[in-house]
C-alpha positions as CSV (number, residue, x, y, z in Angstrom):
1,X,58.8,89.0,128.8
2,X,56.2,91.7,127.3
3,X,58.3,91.7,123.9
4,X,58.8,88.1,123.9
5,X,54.8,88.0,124.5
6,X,54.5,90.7,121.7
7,X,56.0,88.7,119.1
8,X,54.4,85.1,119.5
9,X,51.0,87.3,120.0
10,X,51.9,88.7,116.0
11,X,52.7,85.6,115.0
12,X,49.1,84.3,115.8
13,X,47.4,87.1,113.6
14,X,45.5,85.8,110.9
15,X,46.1,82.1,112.3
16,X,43.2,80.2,111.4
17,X,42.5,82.2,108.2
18,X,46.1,80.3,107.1
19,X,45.5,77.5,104.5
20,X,48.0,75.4,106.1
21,X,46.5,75.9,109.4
22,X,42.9,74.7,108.2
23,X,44.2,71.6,106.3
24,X,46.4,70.9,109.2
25,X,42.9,71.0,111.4
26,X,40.7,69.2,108.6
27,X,43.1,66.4,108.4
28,X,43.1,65.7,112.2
29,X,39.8,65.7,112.2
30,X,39.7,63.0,109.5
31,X,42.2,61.0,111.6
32,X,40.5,61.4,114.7
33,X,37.3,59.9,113.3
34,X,39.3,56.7,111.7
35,X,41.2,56.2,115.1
36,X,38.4,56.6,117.3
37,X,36.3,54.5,114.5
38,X,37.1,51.3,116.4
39,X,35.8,52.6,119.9
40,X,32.5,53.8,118.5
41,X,31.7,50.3,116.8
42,X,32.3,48.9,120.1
43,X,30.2,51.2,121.8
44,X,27.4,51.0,119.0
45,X,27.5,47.1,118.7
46,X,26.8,47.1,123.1
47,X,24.7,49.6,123.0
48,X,26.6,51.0,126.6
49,X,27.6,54.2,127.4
50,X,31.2,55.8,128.0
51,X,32.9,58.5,130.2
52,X,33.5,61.5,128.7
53,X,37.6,61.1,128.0
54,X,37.0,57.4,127.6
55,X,37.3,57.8,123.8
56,X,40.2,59.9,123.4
57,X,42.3,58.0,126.3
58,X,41.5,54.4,123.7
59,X,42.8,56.8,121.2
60,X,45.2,58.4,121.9
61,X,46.5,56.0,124.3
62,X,47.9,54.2,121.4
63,X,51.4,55.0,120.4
64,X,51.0,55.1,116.4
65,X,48.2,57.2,116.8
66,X,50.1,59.5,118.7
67,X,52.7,59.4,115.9
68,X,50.3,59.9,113.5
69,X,48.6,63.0,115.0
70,X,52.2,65.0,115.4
71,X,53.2,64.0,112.2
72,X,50.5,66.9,111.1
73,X,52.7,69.3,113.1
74,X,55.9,69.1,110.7
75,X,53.5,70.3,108.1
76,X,52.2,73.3,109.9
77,X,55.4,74.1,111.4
78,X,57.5,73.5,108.2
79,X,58.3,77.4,107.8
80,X,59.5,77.9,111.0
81,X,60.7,80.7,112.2
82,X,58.0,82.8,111.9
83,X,59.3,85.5,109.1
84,X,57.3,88.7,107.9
85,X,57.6,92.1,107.1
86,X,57.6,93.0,110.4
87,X,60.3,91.3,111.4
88,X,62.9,93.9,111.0
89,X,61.1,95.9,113.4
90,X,61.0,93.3,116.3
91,X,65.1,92.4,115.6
92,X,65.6,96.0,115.9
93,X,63.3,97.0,119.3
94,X,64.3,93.6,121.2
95,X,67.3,91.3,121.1
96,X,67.3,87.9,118.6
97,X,67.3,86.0,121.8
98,X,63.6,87.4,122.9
99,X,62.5,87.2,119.0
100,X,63.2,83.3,119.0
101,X,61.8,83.2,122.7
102,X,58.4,84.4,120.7
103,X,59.2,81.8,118.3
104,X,59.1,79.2,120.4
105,X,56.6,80.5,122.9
106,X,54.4,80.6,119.6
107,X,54.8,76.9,118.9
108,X,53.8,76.2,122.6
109,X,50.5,77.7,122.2
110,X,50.0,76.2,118.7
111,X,51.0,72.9,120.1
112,X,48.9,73.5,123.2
113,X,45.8,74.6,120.8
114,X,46.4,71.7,118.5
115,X,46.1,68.8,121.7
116,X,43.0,70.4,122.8
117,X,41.4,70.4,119.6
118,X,42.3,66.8,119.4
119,X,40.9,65.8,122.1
120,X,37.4,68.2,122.1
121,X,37.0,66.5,118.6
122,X,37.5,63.0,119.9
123,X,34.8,64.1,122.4
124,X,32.0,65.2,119.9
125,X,32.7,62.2,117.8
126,X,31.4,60.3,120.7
127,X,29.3,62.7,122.9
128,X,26.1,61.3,122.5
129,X,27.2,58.2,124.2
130,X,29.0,59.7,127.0
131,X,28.4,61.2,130.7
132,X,30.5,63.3,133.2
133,X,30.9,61.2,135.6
134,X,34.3,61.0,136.7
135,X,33.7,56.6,136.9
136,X,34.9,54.4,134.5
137,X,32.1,52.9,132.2
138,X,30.8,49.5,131.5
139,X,32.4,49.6,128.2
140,X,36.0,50.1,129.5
141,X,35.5,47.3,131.9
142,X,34.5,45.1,129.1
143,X,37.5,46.2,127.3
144,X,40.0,46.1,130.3
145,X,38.9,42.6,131.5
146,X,38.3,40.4,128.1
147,X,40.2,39.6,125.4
148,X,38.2,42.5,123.3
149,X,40.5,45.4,123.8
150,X,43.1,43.5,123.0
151,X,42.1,42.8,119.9
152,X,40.5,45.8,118.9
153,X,43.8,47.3,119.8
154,X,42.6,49.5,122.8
155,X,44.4,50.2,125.3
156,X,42.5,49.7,128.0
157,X,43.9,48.1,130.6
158,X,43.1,47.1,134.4
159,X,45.9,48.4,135.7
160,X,45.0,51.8,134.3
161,X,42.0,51.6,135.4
162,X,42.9,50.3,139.0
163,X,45.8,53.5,139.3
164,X,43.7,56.7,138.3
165,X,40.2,58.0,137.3
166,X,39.5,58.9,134.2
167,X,39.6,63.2,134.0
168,X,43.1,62.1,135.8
169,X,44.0,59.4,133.3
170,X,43.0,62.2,130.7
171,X,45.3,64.7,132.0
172,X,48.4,62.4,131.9
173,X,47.9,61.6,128.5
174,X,47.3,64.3,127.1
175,X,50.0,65.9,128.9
176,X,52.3,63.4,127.5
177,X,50.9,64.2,124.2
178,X,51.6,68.1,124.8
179,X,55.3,67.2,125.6
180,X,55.6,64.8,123.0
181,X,54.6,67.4,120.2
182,X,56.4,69.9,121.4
183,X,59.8,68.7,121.6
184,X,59.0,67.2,118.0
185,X,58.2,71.1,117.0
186,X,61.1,72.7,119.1
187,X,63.3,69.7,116.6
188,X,62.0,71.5,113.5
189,X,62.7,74.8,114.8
190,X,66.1,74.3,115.9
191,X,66.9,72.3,112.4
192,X,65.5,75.3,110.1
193,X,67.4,77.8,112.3
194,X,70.7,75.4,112.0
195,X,70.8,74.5,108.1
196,X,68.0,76.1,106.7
197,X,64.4,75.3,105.6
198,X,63.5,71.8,105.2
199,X,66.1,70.9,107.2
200,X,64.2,70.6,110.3
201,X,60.8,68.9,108.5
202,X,63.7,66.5,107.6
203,X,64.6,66.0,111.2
204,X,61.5,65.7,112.5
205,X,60.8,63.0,110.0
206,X,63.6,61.0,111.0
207,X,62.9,61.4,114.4
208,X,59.2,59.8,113.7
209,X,61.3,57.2,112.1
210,X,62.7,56.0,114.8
211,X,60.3,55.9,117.2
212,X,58.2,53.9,114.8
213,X,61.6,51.3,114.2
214,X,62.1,51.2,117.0
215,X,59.7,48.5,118.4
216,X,60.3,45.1,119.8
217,X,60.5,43.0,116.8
218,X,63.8,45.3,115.6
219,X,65.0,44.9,119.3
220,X,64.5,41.2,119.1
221,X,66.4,40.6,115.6
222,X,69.1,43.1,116.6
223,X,70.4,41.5,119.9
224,X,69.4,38.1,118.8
225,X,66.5,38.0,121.4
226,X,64.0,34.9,122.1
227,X,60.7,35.4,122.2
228,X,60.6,34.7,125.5
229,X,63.3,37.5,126.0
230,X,60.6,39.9,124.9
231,X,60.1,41.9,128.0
232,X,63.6,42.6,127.8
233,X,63.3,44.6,124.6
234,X,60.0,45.8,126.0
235,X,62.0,47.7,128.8
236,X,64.8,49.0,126.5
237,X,62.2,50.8,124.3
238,X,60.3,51.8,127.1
239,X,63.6,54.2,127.8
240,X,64.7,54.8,124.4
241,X,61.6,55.6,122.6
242,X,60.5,59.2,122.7
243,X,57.3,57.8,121.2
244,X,57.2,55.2,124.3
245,X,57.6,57.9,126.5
246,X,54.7,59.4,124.8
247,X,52.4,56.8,125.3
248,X,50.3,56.5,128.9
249,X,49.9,52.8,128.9
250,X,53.8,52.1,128.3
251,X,54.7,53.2,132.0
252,X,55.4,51.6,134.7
253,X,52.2,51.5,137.4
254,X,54.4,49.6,140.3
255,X,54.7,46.6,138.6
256,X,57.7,46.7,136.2
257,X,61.1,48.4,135.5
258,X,59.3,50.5,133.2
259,X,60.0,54.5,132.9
260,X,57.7,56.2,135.6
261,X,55.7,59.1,134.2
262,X,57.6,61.6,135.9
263,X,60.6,60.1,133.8
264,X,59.2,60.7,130.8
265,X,58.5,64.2,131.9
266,X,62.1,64.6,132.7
267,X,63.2,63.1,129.6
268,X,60.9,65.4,127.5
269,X,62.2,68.5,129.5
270,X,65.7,67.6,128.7
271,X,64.9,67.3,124.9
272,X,62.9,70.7,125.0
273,X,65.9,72.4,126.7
274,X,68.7,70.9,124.1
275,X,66.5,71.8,121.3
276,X,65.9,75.3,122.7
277,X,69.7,75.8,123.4
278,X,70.1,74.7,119.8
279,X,67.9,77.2,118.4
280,X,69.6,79.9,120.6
281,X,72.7,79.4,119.7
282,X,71.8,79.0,115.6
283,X,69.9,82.0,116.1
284,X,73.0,84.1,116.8
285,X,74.5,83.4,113.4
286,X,71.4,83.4,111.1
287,X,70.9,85.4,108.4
288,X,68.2,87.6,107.5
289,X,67.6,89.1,104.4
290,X,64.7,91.8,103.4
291,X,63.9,93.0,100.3
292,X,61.6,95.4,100.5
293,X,58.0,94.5,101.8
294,X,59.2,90.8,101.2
295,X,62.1,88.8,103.1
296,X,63.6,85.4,103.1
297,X,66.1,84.0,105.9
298,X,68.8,81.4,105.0
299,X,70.7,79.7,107.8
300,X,74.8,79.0,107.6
C-alpha cells in the first residue's frame, strides 16, 4: 500500500502548476457560473435568501450539467497513465500491478479534488445570499411548489425536499457526481492502457454520447412509444443511463420503479471494478519504452 501511495503521491508533484490542470479548472469555473446563472437571477429577481448547497444541488442536480462538468475530465486525464522519467524506477522497486494501483488511486484524488472544487465554486458564486442553516429556503420552496422551477429547469422538487435536508441532499449528489466521474476516468484509463493514447478520450467520448442519446424522445421513436407511454421510457433510462444514475433527482423516493440510490451505487461499483480489471489486465502486456531522460508507452 505504501508504494502504491508513493506513486499516486509523485504523480501529484507539480499538479496545479500543469497547464492542462489550470485550464481544466478555469473552464469549470466558467461553466459553473453559466449553470448556476439561472439560480442567481432567481434569487436576485426575489430578493430571498438560499441554503448554503442550495445552488450547487439546482445545479448539479441537472443531468447535462453533470455531463458537461466530466466532460472536462477526458481533457485532463487524456494522457493517462501517468508516464515520467521516473517511471522506470517505480516498475523496477514495485510490481506493474501496484504502479497502475497508483494510477488509479491518483485519478481518485484528482476526481475527488475536482467535485469539491465544483461545488466550493458554486458556493462563492452565490455566498452572499446564503446561510448555514441546515433548512430549506424560501426560494427552493418557491421553486419546488410552482411552475417556476420547472421552467427554469431546476430541479427542485417536493419530493426532494420532503425525503432529506439539504447538507444530506448535498452529500448524495455529489456523491453520485464523484462516482459518476470516476468510472468515466477509470474508462479512459483502461482504453489508453488497452489500444493506446487517444483511445480512451475516444471512449469516454462515446460513453458521454450515449448517455446524452439516450433520453426519452430516442426511447419513444425506437420502440414506437405513445406519449402517453412516456413513463415507460422514463424507467428504462432510469436503469440504462449511467448519466441517469448520476443524477439525484432521477431516483426513485418510494414512489416509482425507479433505480434506488443505493442501485446506482452498485451499478457505479460494478463499472469501476470492470474498468479496473481492464486496466490490470492491459497493464500486464503494455509496453514501455525509455529513451534516455524521455519515454513514451504504446499499448498492443
Amino acid at each position: 500500500m505504501r508504494q502504491t501511495v508513493a506513486v499516486a503521491r509523485f504523480n501529484f508533484r507539480g499538479f496545479f502548476k500543469n497547464p492542462k490542470v489550470i485550464l481544466t479548472l478555469l473552464l469549470s469555473v466558467i461553466l459553473c457560473y453559466l449553470l448556476s446563472a439561472r439560480v442567481m437571477e432567481v434569487i436576485e429577481a426575489y430578493g430571498t435568501p438560499v441554503q448554503l448547497a442550495e445552488p450547487f444541488l439546482w445545479t448539479f442536480g441537472d443531468a447535462y450539467s453533470v455531463l458537461l462538468s466530466s466532460i472536462l475530465l477526458i481533457l485532463l486525464f487524456s494522457d493517462l497513465p501517468m508516464v515520467s522519467g521516473i517511471t522506470p524506477y517505480y516498475l523496477y522497486r514495485t510490481t506493474r500491478g501496484k504502479w497502475l494501483a497508483g494510477q488509479m488511486l491518483y485519478v481518485a484524488g484528482v476526481v475527488l479534488l475536482y467535485t469539491g472544487f465544483l461545488f466550493g465554486v458554486t458556493v462563492l458564486l452565490c455566498g452572499k445570499y446564503s446561510y448555514l442553516g441546515d433548512k430549506w429556503s424560501e426560494t427552493a420552496a418557491m421553486l419546488a411548489y410552482s411552475k417556476l422551477g420547472e421552467e427554469l429547469g431546476v430541479p427542485s422538487t417536493v419530493k426532494v425536499m420532503e425525503s432529506i435536508t439539504p447538507y444530506g441532499c448535498m452529500l448524495q449528489v455529489l456523491g453520485l457526481l464523484f462516482l459518476y466521474a470516476l468510472v468515466l476516468s477509470f474508462l479512459i484509463l483502461a482504453g489508453n492502457l488497452r489500444s493506446g493514447k487517444n483511445r480512451g478520450m475516444a471512449g469516454g467520448l462515446l460513453f458521454s454520447l450515449y448517455g446524452l442519446l439516450l433520453n426519452r424522445d430516442v426511447i419513444a421513436a425506437l420502440f414506437g412509444w405513445e406519449k402517453y407511454e412516456g413513463y415507460r421510457a422514463n424507467l428504462l433510462i432510469g436503469w440504462l443511463s449511467p448519466l441517469s444514475h448520476a443524477t439525484y433527482g432521477k431516483h426513485s423516493f418510494g414512489y416509482d420503479r425507479l433505480p434506488s440510490l443505493s442501485a446506482s451505487r452498485l451499478v457505479f461499483t460494478g463499472l469501476l471494478f470492470l474498468f479496473a480489471g481492464i486496466s490490470l489486465r492491459a497493464g500486464k502486456r503494455y509496453s514501455f519504452a525509455f529513451l534516455g531522460e524521455s519515454s513514451y508507452t504504446h499499448g498492443r
